[in-house]
PLY file of the C-alpha trace (Angstrom):
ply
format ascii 1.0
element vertex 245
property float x
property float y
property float z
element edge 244
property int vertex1
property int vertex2
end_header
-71.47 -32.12 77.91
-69.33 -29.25 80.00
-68.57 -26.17 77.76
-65.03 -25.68 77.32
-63.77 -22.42 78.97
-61.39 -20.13 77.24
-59.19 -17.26 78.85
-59.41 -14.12 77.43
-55.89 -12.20 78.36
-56.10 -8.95 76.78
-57.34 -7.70 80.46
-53.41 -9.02 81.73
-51.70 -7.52 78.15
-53.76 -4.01 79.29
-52.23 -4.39 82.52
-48.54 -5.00 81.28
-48.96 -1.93 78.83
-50.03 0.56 81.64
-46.46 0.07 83.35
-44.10 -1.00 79.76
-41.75 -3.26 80.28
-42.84 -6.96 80.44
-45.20 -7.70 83.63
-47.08 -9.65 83.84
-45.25 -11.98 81.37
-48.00 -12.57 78.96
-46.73 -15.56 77.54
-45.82 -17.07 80.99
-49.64 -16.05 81.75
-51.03 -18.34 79.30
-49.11 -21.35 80.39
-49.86 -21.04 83.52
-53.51 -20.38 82.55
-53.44 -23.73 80.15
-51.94 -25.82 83.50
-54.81 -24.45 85.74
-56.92 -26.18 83.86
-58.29 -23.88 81.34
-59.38 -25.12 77.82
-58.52 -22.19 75.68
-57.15 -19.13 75.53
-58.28 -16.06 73.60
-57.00 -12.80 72.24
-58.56 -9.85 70.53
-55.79 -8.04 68.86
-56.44 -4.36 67.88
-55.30 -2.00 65.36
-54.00 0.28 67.66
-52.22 -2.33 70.12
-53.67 -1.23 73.52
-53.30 -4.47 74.87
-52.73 -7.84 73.07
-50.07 -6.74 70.32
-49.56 -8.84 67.37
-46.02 -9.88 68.01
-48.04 -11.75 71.59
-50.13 -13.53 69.30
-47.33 -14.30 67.42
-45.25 -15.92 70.47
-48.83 -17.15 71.73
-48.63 -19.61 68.42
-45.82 -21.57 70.66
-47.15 -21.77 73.81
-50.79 -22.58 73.54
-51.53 -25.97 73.35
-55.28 -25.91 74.03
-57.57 -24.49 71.53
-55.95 -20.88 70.11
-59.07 -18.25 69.18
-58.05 -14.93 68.11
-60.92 -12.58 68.03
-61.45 -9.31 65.88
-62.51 -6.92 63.58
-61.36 -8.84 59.56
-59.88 -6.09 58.36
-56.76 -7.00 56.02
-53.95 -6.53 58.76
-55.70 -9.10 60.93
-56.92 -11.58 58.44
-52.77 -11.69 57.07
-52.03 -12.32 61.31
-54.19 -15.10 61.13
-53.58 -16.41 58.17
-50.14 -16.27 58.92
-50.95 -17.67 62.86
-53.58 -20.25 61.93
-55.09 -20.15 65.07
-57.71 -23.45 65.65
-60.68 -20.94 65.92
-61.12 -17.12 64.39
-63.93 -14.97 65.87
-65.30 -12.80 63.60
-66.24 -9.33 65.42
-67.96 -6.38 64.15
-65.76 -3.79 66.27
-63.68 -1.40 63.99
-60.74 0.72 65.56
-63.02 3.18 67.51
-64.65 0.72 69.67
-63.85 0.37 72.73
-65.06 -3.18 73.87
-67.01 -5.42 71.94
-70.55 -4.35 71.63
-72.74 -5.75 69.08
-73.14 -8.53 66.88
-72.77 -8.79 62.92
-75.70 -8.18 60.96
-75.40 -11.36 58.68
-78.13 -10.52 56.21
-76.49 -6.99 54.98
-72.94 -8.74 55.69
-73.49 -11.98 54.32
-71.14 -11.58 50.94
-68.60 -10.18 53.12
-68.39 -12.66 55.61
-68.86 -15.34 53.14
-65.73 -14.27 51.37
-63.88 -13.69 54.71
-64.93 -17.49 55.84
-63.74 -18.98 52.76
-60.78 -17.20 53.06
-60.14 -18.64 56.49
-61.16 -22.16 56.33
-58.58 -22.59 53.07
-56.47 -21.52 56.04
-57.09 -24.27 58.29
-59.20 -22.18 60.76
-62.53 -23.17 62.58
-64.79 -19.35 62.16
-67.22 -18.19 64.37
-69.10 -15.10 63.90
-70.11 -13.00 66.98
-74.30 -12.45 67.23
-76.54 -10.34 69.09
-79.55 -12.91 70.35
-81.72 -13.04 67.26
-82.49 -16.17 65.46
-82.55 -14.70 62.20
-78.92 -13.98 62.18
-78.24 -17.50 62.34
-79.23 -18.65 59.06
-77.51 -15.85 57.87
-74.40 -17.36 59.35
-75.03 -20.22 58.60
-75.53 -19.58 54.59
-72.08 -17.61 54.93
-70.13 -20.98 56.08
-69.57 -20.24 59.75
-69.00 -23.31 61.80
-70.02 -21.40 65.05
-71.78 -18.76 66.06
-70.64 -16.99 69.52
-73.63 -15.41 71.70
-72.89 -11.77 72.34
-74.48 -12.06 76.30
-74.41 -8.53 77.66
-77.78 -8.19 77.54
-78.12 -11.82 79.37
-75.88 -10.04 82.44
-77.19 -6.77 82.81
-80.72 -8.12 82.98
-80.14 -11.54 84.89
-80.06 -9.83 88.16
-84.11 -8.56 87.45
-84.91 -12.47 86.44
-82.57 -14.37 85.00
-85.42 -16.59 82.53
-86.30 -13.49 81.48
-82.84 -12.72 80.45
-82.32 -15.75 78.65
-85.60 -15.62 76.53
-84.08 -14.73 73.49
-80.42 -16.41 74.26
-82.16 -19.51 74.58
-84.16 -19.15 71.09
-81.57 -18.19 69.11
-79.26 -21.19 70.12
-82.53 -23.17 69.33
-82.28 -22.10 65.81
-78.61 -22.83 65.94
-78.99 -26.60 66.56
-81.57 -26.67 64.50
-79.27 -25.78 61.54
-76.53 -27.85 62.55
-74.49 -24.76 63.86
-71.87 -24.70 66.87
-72.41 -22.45 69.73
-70.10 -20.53 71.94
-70.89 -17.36 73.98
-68.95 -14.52 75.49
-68.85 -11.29 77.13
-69.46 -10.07 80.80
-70.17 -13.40 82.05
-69.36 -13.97 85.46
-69.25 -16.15 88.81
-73.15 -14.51 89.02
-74.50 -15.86 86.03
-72.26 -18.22 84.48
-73.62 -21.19 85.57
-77.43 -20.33 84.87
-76.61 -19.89 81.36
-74.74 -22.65 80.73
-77.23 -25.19 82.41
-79.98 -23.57 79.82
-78.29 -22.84 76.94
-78.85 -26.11 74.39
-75.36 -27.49 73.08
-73.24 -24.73 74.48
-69.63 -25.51 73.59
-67.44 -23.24 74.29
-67.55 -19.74 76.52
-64.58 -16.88 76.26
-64.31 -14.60 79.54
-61.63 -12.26 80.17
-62.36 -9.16 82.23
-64.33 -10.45 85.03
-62.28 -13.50 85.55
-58.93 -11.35 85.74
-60.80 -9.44 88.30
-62.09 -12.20 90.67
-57.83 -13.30 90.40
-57.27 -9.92 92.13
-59.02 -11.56 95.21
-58.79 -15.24 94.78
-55.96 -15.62 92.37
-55.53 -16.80 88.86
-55.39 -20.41 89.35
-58.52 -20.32 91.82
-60.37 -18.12 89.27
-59.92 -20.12 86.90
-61.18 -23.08 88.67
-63.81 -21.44 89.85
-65.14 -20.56 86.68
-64.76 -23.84 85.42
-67.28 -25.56 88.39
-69.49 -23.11 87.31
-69.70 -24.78 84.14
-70.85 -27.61 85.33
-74.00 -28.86 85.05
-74.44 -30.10 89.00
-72.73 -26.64 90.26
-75.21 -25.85 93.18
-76.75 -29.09 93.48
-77.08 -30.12 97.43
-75.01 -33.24 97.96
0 1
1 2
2 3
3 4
4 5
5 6
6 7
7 8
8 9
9 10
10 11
11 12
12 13
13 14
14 15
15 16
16 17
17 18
18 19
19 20
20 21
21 22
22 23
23 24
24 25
25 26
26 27
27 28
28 29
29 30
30 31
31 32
32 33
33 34
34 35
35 36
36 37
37 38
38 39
39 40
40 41
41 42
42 43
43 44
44 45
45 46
46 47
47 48
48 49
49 50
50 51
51 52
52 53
53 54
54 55
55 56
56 57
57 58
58 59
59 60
60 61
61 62
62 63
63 64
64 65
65 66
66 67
67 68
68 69
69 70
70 71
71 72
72 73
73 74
74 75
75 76
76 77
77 78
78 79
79 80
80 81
81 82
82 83
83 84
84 85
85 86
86 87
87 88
88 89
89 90
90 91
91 92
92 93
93 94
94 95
95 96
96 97
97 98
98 99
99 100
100 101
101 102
102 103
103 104
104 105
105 106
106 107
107 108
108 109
109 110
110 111
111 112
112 113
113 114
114 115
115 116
116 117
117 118
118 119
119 120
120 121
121 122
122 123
123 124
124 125
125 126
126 127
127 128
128 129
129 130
130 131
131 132
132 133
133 134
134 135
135 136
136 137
137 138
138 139
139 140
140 141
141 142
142 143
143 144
144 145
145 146
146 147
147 148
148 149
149 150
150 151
151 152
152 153
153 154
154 155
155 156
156 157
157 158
158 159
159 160
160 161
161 162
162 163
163 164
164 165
165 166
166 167
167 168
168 169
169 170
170 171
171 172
172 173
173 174
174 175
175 176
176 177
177 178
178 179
179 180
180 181
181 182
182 183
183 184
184 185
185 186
186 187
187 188
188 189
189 190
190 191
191 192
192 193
193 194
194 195
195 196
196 197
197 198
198 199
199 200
200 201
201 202
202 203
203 204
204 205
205 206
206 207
207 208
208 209
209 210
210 211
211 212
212 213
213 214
214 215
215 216
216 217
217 218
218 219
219 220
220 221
221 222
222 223
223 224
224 225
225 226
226 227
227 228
228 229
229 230
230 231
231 232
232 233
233 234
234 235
235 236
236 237
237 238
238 239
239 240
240 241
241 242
242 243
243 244
């Protein structure tokens, strides 16, 4: 089974707010994103607005006729958006207002009443919930006993160590997606994937479903385009990428 890639677009929204006005057309973007082939698309709205703004994911709701994930920090304001969006997927991300990109994954021991509460609240709106975890099996169970029907793989450790060997990398990737099929668990993965390391990961990854990439596919469109990009990335996926014919 090919994991299912899904676009993040804040990187484009970042890009339309540098300038104001409305380009690139962010809802235009994620039609044309869906019609290149892409499975998903993703946004991670912020308090502050610097680049996906809640009226987008608002407009999104229309347009997206994939799978719809909106990603965050639950704080009130964005569990009302998505209660009020009902996206098919909500990532739950441990990133309050200060931070600037994601960076860690949820202790789901210390947070498990929390997120328990947060989940409920979210499947009695209709939404698939995935929590966002650093590689370490024993956060599983812990979302696991909280409700979540996915856990996503935070993977910058995977890509700034694949390039010194990329088993090595893996190691702990590998064991705590293990531990996720063994409890029955869904599995997606995101952050600083790329053309590089993509591939290797998904081949070794058990039961992968689902990957979210963003800032390094926007930058490979800057050379190749969007459509190719996202293409590109979506080879990369598969299982034979590489193989000699």
């Amino acid at each position: 089974m090919t994991a299912k890639l899904s676009v993040n677009i804040n990187k484009l929204a970042t890009l339309r707010n540098a300038r104001g006005g409305n380009n690139p057309d962010i809802i235009q973007s994620a039609i044309d994103i869906q019609n290149y082939g892409a499975e998903g698309i993703t946004v991670h709205p912020r308090s502050d607005e610097r680049h996906i703004r809640y009226a987008d994911v608002r407009l999104l709701k229309n347009v997206v006729r994939t799978e719809f994930n909106i990603e965050g920090y639950p704080d009130e304001k964005f569990l009302q958006l998505v209660e009020e969006v009902r996206p098919h997927q909500v990532t739950l991300v441990p990133d309050g207002p200060d931070v600037l990109t994601s960076n860690n994954g949820w202790d789901t021991l210390i947070n498990r009443s929390m997120l328990t509460e947060i989940t409920q609240r979210l499947h009695a709106a209709g939404c698939r919930v995935s929590i966002f975890l650093n590689p370490e099996p024993s956060m599983v169970e812990g979302a696991k006993a909280c409700g979540a029907d996915r856990i996503e793989l935070y993977t910058e450790t995977y890509a700034s160590q694949f390039k010194h060997g990329p088993e090595a990398a893996l190691h702990r990737f590998k064991k705590t997606a293990e531990e996720a099929v063994g409890l029955g668990i869904g599995i997606n993965a995101g952050h600083d994937l790329d053309m590089a390391n993509l591939n290797y990961f998904a081949r070794n990854i058990p039961s992968l479903l689902e990957v979210s990439i963003g800032h390094a596919l926007i930058c490979d469109a800057l050379y190749f385009g969007l459509q190719n990009a996202v293409q590109m990335y979506k080879v990369r996926l598969q299982s034979n990428f590489g193989d000699p014919m």
